[in-house]
C-alpha positions as a LaTeX table, in Angstrom:
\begin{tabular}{lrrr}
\hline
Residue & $x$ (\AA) & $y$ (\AA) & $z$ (\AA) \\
\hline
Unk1 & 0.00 & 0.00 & 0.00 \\
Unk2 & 0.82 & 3.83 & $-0.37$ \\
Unk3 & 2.79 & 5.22 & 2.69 \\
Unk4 & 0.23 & 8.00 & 3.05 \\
Unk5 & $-2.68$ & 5.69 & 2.96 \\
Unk6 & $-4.08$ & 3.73 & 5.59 \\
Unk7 & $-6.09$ & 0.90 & 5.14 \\
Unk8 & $-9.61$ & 0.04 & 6.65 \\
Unk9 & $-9.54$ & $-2.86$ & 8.86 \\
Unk10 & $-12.26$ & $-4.90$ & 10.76 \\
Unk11 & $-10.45$ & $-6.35$ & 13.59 \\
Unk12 & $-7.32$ & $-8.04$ & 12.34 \\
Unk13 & $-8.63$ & $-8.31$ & 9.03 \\
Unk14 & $-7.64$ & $-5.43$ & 6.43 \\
Unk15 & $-10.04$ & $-5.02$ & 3.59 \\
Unk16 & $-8.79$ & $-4.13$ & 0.37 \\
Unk17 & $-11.06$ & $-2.07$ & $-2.59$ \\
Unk18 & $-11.92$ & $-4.93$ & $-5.40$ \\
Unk19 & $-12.55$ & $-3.67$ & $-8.81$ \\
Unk20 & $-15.10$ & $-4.73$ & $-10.27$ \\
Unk21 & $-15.34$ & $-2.40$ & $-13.52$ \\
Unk22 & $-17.81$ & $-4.04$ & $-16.36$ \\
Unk23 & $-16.15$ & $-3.18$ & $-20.05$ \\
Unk24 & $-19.69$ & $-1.27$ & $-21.11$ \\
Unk25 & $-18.55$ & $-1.27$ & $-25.00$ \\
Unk26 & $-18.34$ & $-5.19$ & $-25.01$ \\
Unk27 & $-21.28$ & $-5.76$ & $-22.74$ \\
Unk28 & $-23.52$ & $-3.61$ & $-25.44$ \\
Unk29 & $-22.18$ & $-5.19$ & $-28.55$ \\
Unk30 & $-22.25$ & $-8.41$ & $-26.49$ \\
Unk31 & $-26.09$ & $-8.24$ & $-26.12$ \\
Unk32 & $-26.53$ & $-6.25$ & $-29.13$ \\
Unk33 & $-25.33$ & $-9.46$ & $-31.06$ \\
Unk34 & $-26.89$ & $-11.97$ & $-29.16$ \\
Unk35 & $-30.13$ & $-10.65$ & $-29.75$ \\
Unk36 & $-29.92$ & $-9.66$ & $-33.33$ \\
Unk37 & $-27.37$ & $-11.62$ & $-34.57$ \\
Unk38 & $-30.61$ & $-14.98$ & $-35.28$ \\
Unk39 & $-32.64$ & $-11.84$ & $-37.91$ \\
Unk40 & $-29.27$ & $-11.69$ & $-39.53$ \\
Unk41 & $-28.70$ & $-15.49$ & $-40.45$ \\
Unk42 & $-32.35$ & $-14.98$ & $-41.80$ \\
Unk43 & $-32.03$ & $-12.33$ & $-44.10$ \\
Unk44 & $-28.58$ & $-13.62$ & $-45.26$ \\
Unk45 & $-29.53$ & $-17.52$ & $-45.65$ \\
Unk46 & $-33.12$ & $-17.50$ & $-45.86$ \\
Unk47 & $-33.37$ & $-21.42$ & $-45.09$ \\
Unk48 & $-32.70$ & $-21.16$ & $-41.85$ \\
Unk49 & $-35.84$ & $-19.38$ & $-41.18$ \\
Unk50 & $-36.88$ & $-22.87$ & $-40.92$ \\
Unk51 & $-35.75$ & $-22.25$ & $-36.89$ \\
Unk52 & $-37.32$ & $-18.88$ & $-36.64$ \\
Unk53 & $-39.77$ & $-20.14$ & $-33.66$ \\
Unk54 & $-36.46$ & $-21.24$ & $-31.71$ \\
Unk55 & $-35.47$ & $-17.62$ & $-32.13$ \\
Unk56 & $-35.86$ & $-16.87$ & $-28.11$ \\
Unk57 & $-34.15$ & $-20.30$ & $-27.34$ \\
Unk58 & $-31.18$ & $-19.20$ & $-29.52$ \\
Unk59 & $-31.16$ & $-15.82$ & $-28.24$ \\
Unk60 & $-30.83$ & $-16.98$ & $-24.67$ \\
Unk61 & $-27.80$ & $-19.45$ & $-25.82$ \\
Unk62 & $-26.62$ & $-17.06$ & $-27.59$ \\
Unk63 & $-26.22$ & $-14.25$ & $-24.22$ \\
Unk64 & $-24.75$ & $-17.58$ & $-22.53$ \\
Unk65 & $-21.76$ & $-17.89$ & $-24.99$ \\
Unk66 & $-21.04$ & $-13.92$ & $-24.66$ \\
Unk67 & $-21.17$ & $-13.58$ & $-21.37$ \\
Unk68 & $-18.96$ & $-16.30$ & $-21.29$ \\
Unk69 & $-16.70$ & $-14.96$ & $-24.36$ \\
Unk70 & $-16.65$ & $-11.03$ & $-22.28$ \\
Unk71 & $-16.27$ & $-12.12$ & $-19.07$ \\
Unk72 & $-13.03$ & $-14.61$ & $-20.00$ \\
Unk73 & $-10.61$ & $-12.09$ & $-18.52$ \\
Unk74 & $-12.14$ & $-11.26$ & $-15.49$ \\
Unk75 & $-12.03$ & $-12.39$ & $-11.76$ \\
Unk76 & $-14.13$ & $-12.89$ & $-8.91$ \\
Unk77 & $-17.42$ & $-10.59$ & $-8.54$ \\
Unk78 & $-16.46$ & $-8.20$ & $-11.99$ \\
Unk79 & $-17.35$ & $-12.10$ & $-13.70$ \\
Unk80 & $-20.97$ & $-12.63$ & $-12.20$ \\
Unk81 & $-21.36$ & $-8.29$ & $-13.03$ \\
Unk82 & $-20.11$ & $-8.96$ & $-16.11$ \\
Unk83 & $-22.52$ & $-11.73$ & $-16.87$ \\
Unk84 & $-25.76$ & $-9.88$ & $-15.65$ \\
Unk85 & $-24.95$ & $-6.54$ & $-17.66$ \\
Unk86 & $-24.86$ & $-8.81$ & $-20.81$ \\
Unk87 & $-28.15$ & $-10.86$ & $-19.73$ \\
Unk88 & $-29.96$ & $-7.44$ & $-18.98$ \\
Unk89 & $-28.81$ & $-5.65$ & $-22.26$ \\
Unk90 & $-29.82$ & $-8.77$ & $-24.26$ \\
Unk91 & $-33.57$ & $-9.05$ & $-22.76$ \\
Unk92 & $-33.65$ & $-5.28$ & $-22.59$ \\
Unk93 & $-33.07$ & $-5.31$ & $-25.74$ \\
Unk94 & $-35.48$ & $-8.36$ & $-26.86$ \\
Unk95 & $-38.10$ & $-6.20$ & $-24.86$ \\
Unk96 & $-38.08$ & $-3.85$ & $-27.03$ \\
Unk97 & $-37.90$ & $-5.47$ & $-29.98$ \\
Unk98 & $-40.74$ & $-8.00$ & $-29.07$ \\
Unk99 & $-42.87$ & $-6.16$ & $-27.05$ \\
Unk100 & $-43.96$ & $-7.18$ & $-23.06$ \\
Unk101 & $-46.25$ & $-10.48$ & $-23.33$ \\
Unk102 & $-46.05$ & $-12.50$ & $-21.11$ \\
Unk103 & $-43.75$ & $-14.89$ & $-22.88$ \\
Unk104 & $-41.12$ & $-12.29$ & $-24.02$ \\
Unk105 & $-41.09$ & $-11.15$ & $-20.41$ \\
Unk106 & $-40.22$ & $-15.00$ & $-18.94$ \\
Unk107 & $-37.91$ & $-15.12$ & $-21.86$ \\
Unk108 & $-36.45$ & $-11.70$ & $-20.84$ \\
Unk109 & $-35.61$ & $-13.37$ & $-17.38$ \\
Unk110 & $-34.51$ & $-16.78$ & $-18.43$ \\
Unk111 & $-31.83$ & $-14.53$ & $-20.48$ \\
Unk112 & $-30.85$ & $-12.29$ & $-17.99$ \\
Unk113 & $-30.15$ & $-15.89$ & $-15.80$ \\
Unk114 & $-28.43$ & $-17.28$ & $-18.77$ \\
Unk115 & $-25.89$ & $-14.29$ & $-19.22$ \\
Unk116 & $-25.00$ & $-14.67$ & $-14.96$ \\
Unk117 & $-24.90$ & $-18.70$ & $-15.76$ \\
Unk118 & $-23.06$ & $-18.42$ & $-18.97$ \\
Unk119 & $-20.27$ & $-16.12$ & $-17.44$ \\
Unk120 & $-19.90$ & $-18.19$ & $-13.80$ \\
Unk121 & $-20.41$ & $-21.84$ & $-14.50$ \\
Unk122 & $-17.03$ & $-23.90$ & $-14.48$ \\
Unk123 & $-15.52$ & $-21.26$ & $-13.64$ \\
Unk124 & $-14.68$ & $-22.63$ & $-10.15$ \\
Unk125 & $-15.44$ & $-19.34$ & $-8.61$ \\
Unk126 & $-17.20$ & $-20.86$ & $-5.34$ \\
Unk127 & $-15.10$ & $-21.22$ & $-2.36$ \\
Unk128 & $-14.02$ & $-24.67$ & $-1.11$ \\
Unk129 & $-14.56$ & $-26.15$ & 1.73 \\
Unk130 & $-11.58$ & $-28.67$ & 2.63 \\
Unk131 & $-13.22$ & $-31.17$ & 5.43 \\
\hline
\end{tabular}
């Protein structure tokens, strides 16, 4: 630490500032893509409009694998923040494109959950417990 700064303790324990700083660019193009990026296999190779009623399911993958991709470099809580900014720009962004039934709004949360899940799982974040 700096000479001149002194650091906040809790009885013995000293606790330390964590960064947790979300990269906003990727996070929008993250969730930009990953709800937009289905229209555009449509329009460029119309036969796969053949999966156009899967185009929630593949939207929520989709915010999965980016969180994942974004969040790569990060550690400990900036990884779950990263995750959830990705799964809220990607259903805010399905909201508005789609409208608030009641099905776009369950899909809006299963793809918020899917950007948090895509980003942690096997990561090995959680602590262990050595019995």
């Amino acid at each position: 630490m700096a000479a001149g700064l002194l650091a906040r303790t809790i009885g013995a324990m000293t606790i330390l500032p964590a960064t947790s700083r979300v990269p906003t660019s990727a996070v929008l193009l993250a969730g930009l893509g990953a709800q937009f990026v289905d229209d555009v296999a449509y329009f460029v190779l119309p036969p796969t409009a053949v999966i156009a009623p899967l185009s929630g399911l593949l939207a929520i993958l989709l915010t999965a694998a980016a969180a994942r991709y974004v969040s790569r470099n990060r550690t400990g809580a900036a990884v779950a923040r990263t995750g959830l900014a990705i799964g809220a720009t990607s259903a805010a962004l399905g909201l508005l494109a789609a409208g608030l039934g009641w099905l776009t709004i369950l899909l809006a949360g299963l793809t918020v959950l899917a950007g948090v899940a895509g980003a942690v799982a096997g990561r090995g974040l959680t602590a262990r417990v050595d019995r």
